[in-house]
ROTORVO-756100 format. One line per field, with one value per atom (N, C-alpha, C): y, x, z; residue number from 1; atom name; residue in one letter. Coordinates in nm, 2 decimals, padded with zeros to 4 digits. Atoms other than C-alpha are relative to their C-alpha. Layout:
<nodes>
y: [Y, ...]
x: [X, ...]
z: [Z, ...]
num: [NUM, ...]
atomo: [CA, ...]
residuo: [A, ...]
</nodes>
This chain:
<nodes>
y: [-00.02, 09.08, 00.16, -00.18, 09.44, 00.00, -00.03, 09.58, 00.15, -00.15, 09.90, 00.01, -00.05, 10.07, 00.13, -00.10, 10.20, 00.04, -00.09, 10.48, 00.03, 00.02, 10.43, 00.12, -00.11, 10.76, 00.02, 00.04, 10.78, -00.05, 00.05, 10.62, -00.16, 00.14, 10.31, -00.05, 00.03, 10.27, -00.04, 00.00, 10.09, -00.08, 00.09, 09.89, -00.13, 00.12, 09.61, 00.02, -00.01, 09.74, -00.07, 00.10, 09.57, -00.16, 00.19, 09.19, 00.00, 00.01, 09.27, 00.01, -00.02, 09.38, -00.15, 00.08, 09.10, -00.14, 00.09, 08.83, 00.00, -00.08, 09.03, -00.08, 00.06, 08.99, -00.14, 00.16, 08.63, -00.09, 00.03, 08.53, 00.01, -00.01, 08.69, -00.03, 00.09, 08.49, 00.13, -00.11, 08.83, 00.02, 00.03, 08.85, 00.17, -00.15, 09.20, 00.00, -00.06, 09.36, 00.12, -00.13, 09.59, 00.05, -00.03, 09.84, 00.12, -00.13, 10.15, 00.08, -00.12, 10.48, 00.06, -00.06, 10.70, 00.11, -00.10, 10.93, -00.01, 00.08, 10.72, -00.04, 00.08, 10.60, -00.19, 00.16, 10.25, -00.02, 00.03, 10.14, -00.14, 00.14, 09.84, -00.01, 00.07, 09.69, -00.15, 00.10, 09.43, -00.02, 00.07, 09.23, -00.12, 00.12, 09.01, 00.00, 00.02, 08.90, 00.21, -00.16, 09.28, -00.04, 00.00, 09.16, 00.00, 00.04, 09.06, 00.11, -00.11, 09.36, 00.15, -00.06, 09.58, -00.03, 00.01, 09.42, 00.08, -00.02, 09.46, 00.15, -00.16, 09.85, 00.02, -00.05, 09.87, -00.03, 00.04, 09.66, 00.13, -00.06, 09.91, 00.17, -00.08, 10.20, -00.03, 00.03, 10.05, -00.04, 00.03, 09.90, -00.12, 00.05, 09.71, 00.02, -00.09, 09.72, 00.13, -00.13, 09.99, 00.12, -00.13, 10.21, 00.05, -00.10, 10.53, 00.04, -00.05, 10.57, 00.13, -00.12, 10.90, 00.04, 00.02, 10.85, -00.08, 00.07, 10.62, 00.02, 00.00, 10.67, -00.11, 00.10, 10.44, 00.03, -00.06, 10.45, -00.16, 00.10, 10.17, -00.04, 00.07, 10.00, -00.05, 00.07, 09.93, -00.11, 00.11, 09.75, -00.17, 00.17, 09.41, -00.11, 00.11, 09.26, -00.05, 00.09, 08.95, -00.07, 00.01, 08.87, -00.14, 00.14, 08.49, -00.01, 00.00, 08.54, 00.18, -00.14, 08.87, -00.02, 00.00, 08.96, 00.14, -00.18, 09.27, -00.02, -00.06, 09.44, 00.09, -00.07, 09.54, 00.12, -00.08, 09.88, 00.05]
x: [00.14, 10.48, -00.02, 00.01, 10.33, -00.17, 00.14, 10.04, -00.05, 00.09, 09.80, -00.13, 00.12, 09.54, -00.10, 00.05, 09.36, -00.16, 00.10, 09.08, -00.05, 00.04, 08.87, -00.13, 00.14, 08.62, -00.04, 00.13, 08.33, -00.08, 00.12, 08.04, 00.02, -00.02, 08.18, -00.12, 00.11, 07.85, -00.13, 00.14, 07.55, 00.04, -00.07, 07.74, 00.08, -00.04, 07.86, 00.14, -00.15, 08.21, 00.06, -00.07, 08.30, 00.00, 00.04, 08.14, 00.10, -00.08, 08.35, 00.17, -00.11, 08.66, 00.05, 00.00, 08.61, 00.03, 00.00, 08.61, 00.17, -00.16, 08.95, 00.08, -00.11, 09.17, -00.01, 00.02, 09.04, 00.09, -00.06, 09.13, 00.19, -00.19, 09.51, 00.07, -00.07, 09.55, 00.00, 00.01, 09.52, -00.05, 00.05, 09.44, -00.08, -00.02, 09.25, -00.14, 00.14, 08.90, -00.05, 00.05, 08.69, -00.13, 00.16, 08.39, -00.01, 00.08, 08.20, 00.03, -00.04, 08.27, -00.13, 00.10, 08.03, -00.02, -00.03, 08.16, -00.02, 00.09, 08.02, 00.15, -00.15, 08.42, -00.03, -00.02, 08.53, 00.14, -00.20, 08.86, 00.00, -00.04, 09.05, 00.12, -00.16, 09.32, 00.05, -00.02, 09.50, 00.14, -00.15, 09.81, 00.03, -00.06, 10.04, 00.07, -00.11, 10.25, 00.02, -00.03, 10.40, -00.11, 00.07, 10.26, -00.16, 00.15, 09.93, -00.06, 00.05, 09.88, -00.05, -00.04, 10.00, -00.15, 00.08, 09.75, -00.15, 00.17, 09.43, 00.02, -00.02, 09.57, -00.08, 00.09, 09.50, -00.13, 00.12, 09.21, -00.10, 00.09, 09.06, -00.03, -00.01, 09.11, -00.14, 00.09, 08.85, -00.14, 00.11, 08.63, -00.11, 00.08, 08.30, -00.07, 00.09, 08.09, -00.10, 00.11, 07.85, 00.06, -00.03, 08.10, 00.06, -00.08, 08.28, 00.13, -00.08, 08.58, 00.06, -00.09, 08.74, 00.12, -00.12, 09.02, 00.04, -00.07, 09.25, 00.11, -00.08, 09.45, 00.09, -00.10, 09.73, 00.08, -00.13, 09.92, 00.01, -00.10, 10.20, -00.09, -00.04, 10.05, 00.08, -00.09, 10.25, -00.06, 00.06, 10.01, 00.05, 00.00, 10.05, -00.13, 00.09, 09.72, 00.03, -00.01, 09.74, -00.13, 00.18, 09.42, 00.02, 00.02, 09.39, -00.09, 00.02, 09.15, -00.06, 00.05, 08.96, -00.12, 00.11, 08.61, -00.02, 00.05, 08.37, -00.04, 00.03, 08.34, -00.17, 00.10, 07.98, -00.07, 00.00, 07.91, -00.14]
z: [-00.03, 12.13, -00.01, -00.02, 12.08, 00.04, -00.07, 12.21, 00.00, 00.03, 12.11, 00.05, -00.03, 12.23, -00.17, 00.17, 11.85, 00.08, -00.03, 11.89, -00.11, 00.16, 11.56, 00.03, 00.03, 11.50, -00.14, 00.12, 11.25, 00.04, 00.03, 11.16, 00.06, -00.02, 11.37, 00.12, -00.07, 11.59, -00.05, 00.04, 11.56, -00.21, 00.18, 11.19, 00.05, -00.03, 11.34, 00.02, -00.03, 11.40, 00.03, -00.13, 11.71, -00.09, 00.04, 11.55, -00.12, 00.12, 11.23, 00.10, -00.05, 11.47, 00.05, -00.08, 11.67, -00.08, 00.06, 11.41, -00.14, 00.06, 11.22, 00.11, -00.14, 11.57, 00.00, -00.01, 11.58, -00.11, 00.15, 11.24, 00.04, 00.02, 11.28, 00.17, -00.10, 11.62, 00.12, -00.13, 11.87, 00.13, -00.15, 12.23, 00.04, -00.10, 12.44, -00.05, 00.02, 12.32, -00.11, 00.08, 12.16, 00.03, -00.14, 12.35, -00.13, 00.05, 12.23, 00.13, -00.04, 12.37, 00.03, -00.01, 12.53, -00.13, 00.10, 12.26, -00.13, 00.11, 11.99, -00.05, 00.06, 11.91, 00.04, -00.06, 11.95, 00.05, -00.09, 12.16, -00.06, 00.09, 12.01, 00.14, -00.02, 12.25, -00.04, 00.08, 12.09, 00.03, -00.03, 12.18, -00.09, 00.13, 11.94, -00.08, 00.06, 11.71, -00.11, 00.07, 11.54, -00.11, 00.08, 11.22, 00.01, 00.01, 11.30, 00.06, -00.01, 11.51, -00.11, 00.13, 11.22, -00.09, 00.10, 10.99, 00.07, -00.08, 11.25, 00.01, -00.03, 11.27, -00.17, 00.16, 10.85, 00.00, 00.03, 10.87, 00.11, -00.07, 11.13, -00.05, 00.08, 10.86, -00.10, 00.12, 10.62, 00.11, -00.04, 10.89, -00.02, 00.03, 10.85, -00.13, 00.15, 10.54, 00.03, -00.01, 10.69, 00.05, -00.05, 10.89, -00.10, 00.08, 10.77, 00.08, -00.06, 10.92, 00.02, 00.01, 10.98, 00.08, -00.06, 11.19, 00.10, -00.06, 11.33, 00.09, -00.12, 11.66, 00.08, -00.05, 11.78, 00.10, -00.05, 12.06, 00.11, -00.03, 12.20, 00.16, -00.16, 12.56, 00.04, -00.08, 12.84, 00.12, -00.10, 13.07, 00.02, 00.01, 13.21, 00.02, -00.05, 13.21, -00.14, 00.13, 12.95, 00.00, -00.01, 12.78, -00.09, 00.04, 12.69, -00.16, 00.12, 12.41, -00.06, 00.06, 12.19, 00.02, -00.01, 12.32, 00.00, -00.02, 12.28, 00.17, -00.11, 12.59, 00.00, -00.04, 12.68, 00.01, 00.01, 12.66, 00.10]
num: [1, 1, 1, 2, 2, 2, 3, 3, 3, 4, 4, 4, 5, 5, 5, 6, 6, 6, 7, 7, 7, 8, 8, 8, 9, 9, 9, 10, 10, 10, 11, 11, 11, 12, 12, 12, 13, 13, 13, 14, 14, 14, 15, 15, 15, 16, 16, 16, 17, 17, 17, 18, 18, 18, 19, 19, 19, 20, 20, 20, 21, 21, 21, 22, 22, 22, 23, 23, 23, 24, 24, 24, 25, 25, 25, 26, 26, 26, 27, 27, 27, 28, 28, 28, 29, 29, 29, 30, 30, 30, 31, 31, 31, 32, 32, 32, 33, 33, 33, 34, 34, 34, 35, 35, 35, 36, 36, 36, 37, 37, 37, 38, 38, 38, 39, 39, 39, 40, 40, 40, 41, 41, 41, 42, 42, 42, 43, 43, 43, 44, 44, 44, 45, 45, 45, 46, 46, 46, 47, 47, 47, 48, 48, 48, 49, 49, 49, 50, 50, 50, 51, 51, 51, 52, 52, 52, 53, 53, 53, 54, 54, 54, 55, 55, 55, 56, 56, 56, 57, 57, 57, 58, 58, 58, 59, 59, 59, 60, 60, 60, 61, 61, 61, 62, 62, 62, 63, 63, 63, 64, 64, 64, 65, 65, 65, 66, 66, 66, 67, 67, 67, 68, 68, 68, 69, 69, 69, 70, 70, 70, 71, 71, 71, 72, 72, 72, 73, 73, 73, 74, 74, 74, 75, 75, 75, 76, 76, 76, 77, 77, 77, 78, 78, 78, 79, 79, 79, 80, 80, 80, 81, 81, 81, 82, 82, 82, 83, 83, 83, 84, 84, 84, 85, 85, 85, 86, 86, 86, 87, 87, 87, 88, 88, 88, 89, 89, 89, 90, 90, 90, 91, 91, 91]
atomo: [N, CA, C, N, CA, C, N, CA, C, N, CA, C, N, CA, C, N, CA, C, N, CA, C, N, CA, C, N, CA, C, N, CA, C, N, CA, C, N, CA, C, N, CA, C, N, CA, C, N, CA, C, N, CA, C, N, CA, C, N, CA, C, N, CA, C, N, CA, C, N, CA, C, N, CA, C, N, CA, C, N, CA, C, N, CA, C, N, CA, C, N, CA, C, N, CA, C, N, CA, C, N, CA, C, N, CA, C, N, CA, C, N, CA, C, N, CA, C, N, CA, C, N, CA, C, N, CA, C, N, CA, C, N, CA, C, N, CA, C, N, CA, C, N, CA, C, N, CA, C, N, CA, C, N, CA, C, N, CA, C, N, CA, C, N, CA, C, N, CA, C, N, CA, C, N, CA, C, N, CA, C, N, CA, C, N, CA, C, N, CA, C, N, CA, C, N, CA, C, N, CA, C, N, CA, C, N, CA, C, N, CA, C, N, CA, C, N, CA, C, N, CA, C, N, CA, C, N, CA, C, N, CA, C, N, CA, C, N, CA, C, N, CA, C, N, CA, C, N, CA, C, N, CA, C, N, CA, C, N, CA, C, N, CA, C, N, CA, C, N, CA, C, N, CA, C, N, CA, C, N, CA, C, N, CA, C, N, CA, C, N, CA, C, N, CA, C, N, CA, C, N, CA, C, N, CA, C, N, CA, C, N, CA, C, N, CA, C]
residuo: [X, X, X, X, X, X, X, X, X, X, X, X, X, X, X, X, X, X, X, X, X, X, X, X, X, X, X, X, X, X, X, X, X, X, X, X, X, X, X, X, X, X, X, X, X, X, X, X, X, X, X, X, X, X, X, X, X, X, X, X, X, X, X, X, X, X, X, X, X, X, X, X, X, X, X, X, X, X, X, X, X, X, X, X, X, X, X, X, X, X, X, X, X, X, X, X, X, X, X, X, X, X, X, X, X, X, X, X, X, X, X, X, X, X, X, X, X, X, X, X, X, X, X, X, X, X, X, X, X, X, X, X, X, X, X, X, X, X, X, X, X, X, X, X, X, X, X, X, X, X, X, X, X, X, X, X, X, X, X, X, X, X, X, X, X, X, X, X, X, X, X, X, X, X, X, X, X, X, X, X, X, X, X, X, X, X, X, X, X, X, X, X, X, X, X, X, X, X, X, X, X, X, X, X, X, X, X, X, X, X, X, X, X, X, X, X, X, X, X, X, X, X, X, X, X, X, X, X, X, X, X, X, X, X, X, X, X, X, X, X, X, X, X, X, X, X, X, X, X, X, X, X, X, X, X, X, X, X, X, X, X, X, X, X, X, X, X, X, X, X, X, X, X]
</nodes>
């Protein structure tokens, strides 16, 4: 199992990011969230198989059809909350 906290900056606000994020993690079986930032970022946590994490890290390089990504931030979580399925979080 691996688990990341990804910090996606750009044009990911207000483009459907999260609904595109949200339906990515679903697809490759993933568990945790995805919110908007006051900072106009998006936070991804995401738990699961290495591979499938892996993939949802590239796919959050390219994004939605409308965002622009400009950088991708990853870093390893150690938390233990376990999240049953992948939902946007509210903002």
């Amino acid at each position: 199992m691996k688990r990341v906290k990804i910090s996606v900056q750009g044009k990911v606000q207000g483009v459907c990011y999260r609904r595109y994020a949200l339906s990515k993690a679903k697809a490759l079986g993933l568990t945790g969230y995805v919110s908007n930032d006051d900072d106009g970022n998006v936070t991804i946590l995401a738990q699961g198989a290495f591979p499938a994490v892996d993939n949802l890290i590239d796919w959050c390089q390219i994004g939605s059809p409308q965002s622009n990504v400009s950088q991708v931030f990853v870093e390893e979580d150690e938390a233990d909350e376990i999240y049953l399925d992948f939902s946007i979080v509210q903002s």
